[in-house]
N, C-alpha and C positions, 0 to 999 in steps of 0.2 A: 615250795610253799604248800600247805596243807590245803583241801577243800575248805577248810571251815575259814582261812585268814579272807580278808578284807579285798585285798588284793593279787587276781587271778593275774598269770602269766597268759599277754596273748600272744602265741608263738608265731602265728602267722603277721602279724604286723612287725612283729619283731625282726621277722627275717628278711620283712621288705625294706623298712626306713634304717636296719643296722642300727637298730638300739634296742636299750631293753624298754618295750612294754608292756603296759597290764591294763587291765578292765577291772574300775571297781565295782567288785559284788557286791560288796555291803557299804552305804554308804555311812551308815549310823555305826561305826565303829571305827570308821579310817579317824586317823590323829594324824598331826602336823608330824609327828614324828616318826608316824607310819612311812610317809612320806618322804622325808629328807635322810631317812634311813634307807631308802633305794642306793642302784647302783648309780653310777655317775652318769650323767646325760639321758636318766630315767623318762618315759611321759606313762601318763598315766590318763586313762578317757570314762567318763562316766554316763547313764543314761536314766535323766530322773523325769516322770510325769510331771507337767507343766504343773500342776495343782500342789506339786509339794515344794512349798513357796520354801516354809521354815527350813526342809531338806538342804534345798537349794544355795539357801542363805548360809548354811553352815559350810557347804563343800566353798563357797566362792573367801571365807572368812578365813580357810587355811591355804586359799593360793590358786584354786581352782577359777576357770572365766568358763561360759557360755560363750560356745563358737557356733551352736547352731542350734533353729528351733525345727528340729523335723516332725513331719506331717505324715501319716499312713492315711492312705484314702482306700476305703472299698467302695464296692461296685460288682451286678450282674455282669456274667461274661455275654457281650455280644455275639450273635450266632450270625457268622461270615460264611456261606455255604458258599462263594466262589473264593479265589484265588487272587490278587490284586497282582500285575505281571508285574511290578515292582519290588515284590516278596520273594522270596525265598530262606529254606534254610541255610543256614550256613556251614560253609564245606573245610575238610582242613585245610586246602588250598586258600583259605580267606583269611589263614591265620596274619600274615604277616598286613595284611591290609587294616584289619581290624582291630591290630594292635596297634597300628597309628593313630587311628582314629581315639580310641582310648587315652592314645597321649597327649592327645589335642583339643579333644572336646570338652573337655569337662572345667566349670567354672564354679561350681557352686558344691563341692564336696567339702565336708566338715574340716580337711584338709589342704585346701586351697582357700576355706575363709579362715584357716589360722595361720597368721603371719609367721610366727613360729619353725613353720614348716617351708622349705624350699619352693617353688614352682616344681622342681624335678624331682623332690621327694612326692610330693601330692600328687603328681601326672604319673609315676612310678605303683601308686597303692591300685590306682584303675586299672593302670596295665598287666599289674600283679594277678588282679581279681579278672579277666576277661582269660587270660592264660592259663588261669587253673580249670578252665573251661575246657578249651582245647587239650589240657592234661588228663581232662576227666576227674577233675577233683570236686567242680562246682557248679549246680544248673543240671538242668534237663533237657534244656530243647534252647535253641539258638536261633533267632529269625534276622534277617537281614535288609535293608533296602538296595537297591544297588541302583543304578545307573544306565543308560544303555546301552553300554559297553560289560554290564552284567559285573563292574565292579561294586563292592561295600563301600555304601556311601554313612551307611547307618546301623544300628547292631541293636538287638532286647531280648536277654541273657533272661529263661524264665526259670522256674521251677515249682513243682505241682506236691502237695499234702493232704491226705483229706479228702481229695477234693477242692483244695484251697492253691490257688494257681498265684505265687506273686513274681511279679514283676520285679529280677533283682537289680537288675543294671539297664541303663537305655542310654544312648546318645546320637545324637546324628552331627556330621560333619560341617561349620557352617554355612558352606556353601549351601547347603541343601535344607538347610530349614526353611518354614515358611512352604512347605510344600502338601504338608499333611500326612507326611511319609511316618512320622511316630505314631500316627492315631491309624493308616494303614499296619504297621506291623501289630499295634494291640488289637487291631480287628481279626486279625488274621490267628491269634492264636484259637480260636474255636477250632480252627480246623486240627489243631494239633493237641489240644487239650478237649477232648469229647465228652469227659466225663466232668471235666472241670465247671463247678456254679458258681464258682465266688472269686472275682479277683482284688487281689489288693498288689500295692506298690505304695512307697515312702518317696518322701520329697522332700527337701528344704522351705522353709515356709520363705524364704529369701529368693528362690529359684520362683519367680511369677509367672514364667514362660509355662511351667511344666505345673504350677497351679492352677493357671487357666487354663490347660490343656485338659485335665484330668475332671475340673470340674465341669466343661464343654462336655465331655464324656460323660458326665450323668454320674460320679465319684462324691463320693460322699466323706466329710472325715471322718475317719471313727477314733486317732489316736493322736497324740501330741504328746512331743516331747522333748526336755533342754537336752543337749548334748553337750557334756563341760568338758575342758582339757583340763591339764596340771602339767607344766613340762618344770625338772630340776635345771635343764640348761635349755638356750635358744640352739634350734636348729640353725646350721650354718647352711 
């Protein structure tokens, strides 16, 4: 496909759920037939600002649903000049710990609220995305909670721009929520981001756990947005 068509190849999910998919660019020129003109067992994912209502209305009139309302919240970075002994970075020894916890934690990924998708496809896109980490493909800096027995109990995948530090992945294991171990590993990146003044990290406006947690944290929203699917067949 060209830059300029409607519908970008995303290769990376592609290669995770075994189908083709795409992100559309442009939403003002996809057609139904854009559409149905895909390969067979196509999906297709879009990302439009809550305010564009009419947009909205058009992608959902050719087949598209809203699976999810995500939130970007920023926020000053906390300055943590000690070490919380519950933190640490994480080591390639943590790989395989960390990848369980990826395939366990997560309940509110645009991918696990679309029925569409398997449990084991959805629990698959996390584990995908925490592993390109350890490949060196994704992130900057890796912080951990562990236990004390010094295993991962919890994981927050960051990366820095700018000077703009976000926050790309977090999860903690359930046994260990309720502890305040998410809001110790976000304190803790000052030590590892020095230069970093601004943090941001996205949510689910459906995930309330991690909306109160963020707005507890002094987080402010500053972005909002539908997230719509289009799948040509149901995931099995």
């Amino acid at each position: 496909m060209k830059e300029s068509d409607p519908l970008q190849v995303d290769l990376w999910l592609t290669n995770v759920v075994n189908r083709p998919c795409y992100k559309l660019a442009s939403h003002r020129f996809v057609t139904r037939k854009d559409l149905t003109d895909l390969p067979q067992a196509a999906f297709v994912w879009a990302k439009l600002p809550v305010e564009k209502i009419e947009d909205c209305a058009k992608l959902i009139d050719i087949g598209f649903y809203i699976v999810d309302t995500n939130l970007k919240y920023s926020g000053s970075l906390s300055i943590n000049s000690s070490m919380d002994s519950t933190i640490r970075l994480a080591q390639p020894h943590d790989q395989e710990v960390i990848l369980g916890i990826a395939a366990t934690a997560f309940q509110y990924s645009r991918f696990h609220l679309d029925e569409n998708f398997s449990d084991g496809i959805a629990n698959q896109t996390r584990v995908s995305w925490v592993k390109s980490f350890f490949d060196g493909d994704r992130g900057d800096v890796m912080i951990v909670a562990i236990d004390k027995h010094d295993q991962p109990v919890g994981f927050l995948l960051s990366k820095i721009e700018n000077n703009e530090i976000t926050i790309d992945l977090v999860a903690l294991e359930v046994a260990s929520r309720g502890q305040g171990l998410a809001s110790a590993m976000i304190g803790s990146l000052s030590l590892y981001y020095p230069d970093g003044n601004l943090l941001k990290v996205g949510t689910q406006a459906v995930n309330i756990p991690s909306v109160r947690l963020y707005e507890k944290l002094g987080f402010h929203v500053s972005e909002a947005n539908h997230i719509l699917h289009w799948h040509s067949t149901r995931d099995s």
